[in-house]
C-alpha positions in Angstrom: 118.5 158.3 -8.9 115.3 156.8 -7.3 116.4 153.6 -8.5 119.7 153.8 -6.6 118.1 155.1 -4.1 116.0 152.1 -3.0 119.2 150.0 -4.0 120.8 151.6 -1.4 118.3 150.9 1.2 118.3 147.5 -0.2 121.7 146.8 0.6 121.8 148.3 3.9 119.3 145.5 4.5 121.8 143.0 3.7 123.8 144.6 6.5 127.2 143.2 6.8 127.5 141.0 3.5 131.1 142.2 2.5 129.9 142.6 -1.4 127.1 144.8 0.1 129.2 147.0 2.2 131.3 147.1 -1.0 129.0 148.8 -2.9 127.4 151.2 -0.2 130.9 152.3 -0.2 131.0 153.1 -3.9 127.5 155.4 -3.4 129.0 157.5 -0.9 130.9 159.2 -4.4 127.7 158.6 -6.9 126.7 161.8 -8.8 123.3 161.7 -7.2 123.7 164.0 -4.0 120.4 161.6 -2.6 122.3 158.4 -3.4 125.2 159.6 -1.7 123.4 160.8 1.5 121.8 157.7 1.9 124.4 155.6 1.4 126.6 157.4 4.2 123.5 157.2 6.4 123.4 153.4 5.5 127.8 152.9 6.5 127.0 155.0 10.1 124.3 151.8 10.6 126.1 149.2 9.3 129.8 150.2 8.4 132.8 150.1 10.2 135.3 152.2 11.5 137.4 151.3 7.7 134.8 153.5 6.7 135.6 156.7 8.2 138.3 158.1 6.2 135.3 158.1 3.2 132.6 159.5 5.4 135.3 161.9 6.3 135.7 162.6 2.6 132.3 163.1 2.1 132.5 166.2 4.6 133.6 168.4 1.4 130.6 167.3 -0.9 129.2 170.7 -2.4 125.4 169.6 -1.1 124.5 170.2 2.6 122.3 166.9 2.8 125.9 164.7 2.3 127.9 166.4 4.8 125.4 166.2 7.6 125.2 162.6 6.8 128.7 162.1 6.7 129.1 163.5 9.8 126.2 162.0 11.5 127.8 158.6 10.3 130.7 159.7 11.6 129.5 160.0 15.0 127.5 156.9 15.3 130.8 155.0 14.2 132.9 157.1 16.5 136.1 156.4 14.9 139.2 157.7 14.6 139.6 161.4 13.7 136.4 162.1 15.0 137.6 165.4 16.7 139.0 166.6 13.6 136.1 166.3 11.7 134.0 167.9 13.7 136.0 170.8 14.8 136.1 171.6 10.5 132.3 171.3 10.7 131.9 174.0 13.4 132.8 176.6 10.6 130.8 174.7 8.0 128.0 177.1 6.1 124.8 175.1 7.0 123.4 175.6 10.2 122.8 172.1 11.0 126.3 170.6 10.9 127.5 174.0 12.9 125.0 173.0 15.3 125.8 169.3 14.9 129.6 169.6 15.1 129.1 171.8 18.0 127.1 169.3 20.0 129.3 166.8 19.1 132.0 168.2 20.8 130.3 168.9 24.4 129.2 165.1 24.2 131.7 164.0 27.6 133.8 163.0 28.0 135.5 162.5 24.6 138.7 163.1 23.8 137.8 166.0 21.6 137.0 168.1 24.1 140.5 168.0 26.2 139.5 170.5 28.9 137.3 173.2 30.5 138.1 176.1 28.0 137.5 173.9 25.4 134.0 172.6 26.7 133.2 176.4 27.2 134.1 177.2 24.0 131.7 175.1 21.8 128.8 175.1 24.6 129.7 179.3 23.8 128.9 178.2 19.7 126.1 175.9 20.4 124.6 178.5 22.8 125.0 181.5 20.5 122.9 179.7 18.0 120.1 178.6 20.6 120.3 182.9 20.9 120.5 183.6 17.3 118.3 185.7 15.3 118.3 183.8 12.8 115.3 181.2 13.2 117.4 178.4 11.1 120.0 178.5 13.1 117.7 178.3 15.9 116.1 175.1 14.7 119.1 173.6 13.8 120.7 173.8 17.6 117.7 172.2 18.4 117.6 169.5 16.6 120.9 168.9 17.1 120.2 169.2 21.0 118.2 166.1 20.4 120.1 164.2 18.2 122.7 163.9 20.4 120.6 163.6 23.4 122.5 166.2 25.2 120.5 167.0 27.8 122.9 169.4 29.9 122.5 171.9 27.1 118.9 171.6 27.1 118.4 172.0 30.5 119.3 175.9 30.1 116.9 179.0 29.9 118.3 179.3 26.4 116.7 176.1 25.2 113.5 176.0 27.2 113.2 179.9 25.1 112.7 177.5 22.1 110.3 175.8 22.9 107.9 179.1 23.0 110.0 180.5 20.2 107.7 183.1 17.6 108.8 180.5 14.4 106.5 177.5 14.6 109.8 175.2 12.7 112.2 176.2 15.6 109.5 175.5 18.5 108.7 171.8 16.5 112.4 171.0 16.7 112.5 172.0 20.4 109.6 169.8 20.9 111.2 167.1 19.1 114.6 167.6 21.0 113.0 167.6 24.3 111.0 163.9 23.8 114.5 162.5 22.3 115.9 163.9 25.6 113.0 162.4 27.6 114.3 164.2 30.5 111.5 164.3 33.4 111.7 168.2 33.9 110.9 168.9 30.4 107.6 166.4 30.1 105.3 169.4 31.6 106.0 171.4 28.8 105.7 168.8 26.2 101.8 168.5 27.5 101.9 172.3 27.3 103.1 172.0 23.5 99.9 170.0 23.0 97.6 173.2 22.5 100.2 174.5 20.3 98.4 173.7 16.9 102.4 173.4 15.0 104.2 171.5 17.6 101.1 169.6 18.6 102.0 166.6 16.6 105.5 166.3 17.8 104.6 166.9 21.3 102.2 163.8 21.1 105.1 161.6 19.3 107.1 162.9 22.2 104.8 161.9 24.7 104.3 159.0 23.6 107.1 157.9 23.1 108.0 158.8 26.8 105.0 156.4 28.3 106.2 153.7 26.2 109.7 153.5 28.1 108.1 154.3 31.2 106.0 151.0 30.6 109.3 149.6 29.2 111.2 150.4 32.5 108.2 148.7 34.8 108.1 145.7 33.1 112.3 145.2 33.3 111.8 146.0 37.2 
């Protein structure tokens, strides 16, 4: 499995070669749930939107680690049938693609999200989990927060709760969401999260990652 593995990163190197894309394709169905992951990762980065129907499949692999690749393929490709695939994920069993297909749906405008009650709806099921006692699911509306850089959802008291949240995983993925989101308002309490010895690290990345666009943006103006 290590071996196709590194094969697969290899290939998504080679980035659009046909013969390449041909047999990243083919790993997204090896028996190796790592091969598979990676190789779905590797089709959101250099696939195409041919490739959706198979990420799509992949959605139904028995290990967690597929499906949220899948999915997150699926979004970065943002093809066709996106909205279906989410709206399945809202009900999947791991937190992070609940949390994942939830944010998905709230990014605007899309044409999954047809109206206000539907908007409500899945901010409701992304905000339930920010609220949850369970700290997993916690984390994983974080994260997920950040991945999609939805920064409307972490502007509420729900999120900011999270970064100061009793688990030390759930406050690191707050921390981590916030510097994706980069948003101004939020950078006092990424300093804040310096003296927190868990979320110390991520708070620096954060940081720092926020000075380098800030540098960035001077330099364009």
């Amino acid at each position: 499995a290590e071996r196709a593995v590194f094969a697969v990163a290899l290939l998504e190197e080679a980035g659009e070669r046909s013969a390449a894309l041909e047999i990243l394709r083919t790993a997204c169905a090896h028996p190796s749930a790592t091969v598979q992951a990676r190789a779905c990762a590797a089709l959101g980065r250099v696939g195409t939107a041919d490739d959706a129907p198979r990420l799509a499949e992949a959605l139904s692999a028995p290990a967690a680690a597929v499906r949220e690749a899948a999915l997150r393929a699926l979004l970065r490709l943002d093809a066709a049938g996106l909205d279906d695939a989410l709206r399945a994920c809202t009900t999947d069993a791991a937190p992070r693609l609940r949390a994942l297909a939830c944010a998905g749906l709230l990014r605007a405008p899309t044409a999954a999200v047809p109206d206000g009650d539907e908007v409500e709806r899945w901010a409701g099921a992304l905000g339930a989990m920010v609220a949850a006692g369970d700290a997993d699911d916690r984390a994983a509306a974080a994260w997920a927060i950040g991945e999609l850089d939805l920064d409307r959802a972490a502007l509420q008291p729900g999120f900011r709760a999270l970064l100061d949240d009793p688990e030390a995983a759930v406050r690191v993925a707050a921390v981590q969401a916030a510097g994706r989101i980069g948003d101004p308002a939020l950078m006092p309490t990424l300093v804040a999260a310096l003296a927190d010895r868990a979320a110390a690290a991520a708070a620096l990345a954060a940081l720092a990652a926020a000075a380098a666009a800030l540098v960035a943006a001077a330099s364009d103006a």
